[in-house]
C-alpha positions in Angstrom: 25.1 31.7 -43.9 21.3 32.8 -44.5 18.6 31.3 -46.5 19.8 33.5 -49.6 23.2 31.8 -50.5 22.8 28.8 -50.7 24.0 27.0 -54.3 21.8 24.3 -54.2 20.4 21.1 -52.8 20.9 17.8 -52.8 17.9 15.4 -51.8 18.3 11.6 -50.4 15.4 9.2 -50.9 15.9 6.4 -48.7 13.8 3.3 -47.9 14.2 1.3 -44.4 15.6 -2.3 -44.8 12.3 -4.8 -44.2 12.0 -5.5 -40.5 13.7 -2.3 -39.1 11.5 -0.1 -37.2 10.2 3.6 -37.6 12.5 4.4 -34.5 15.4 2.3 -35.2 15.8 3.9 -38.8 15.5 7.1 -37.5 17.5 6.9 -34.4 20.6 6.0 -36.9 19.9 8.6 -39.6 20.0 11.5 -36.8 23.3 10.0 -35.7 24.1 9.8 -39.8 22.9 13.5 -40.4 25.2 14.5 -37.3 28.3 12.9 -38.9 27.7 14.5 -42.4 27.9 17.6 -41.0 30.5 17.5 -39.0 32.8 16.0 -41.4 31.6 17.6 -44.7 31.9 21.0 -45.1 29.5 22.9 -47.1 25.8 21.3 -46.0 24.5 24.5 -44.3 21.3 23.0 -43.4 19.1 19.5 -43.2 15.3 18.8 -43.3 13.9 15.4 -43.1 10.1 14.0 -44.8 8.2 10.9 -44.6 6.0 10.2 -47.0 2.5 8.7 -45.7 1.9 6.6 -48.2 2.1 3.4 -46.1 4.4 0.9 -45.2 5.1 -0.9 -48.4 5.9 2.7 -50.2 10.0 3.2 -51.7 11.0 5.6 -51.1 9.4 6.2 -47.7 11.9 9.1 -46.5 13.7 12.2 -48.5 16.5 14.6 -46.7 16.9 17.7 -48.0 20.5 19.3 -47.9 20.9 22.8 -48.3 24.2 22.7 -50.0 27.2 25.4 -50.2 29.1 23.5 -52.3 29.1 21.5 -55.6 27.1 18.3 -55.1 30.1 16.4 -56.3 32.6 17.6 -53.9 30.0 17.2 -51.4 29.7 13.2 -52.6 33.3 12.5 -52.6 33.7 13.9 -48.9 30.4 11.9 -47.6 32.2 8.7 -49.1 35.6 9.4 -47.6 34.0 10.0 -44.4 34.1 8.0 -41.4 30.5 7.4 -41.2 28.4 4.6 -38.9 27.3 2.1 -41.1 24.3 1.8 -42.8 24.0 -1.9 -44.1 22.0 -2.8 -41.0 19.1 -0.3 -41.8 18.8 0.9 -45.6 17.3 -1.2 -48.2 20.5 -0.9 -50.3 19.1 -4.5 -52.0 15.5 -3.6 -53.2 15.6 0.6 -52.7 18.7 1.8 -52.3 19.2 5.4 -51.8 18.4 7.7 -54.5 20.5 11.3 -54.9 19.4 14.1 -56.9 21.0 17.5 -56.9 19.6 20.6 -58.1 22.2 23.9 -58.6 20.2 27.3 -57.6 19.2 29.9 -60.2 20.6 32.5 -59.8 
């Protein structure tokens, strides 16, 4: 699929749980990203930011999904999926993650 039809994107705003490590957050999301897409069809492509506001900044991270697919569908798979866990390393209590989705103009 090229960069031309695509539907949409779906961004991710997630925040490290206090105490876990640049490179332990990381290490797990690039194991997360890798589960996603194998077992959700319709994510044709994923970028990853960090924000260099500092430390104490929420949301410190945002994933960009360039989606085929309704962001809906997309939702339900992700949550039916048999994904590692992320309780050790988000900040679900004080930032959890935030999901916007944005349909293309067309």
């Amino acid at each position: 699929m090229d960069s031309t039809t695509f539907s949409g994107v779906m961004l991710v705003a997630t925040t490290p749980k206090p105490g876990v490590g640049e490179a332990e957050f990381n290490a797990w999301y690039d194991i997360h990203v890798a589960e996603i897409r194998e077992q959700v069809p319709g994510i044709e492509g994923v970028e990853r930011f960090r924000t260099d506001a500092g430390e104490g900044q929420a949301p410190r991270y945002l994933t960009v999904y360039r989606i085929s697919r309704p962001a809906p569908a997309i939702l339900a798979d992700i949550r039916g999926a048999d994904l590692t866990d992320s309780s050790p390393v988000l900040d679900m209590g004080g930032n959890p993650p935030v999901i916007t989705s944005y349909e293309a103009l067309r």
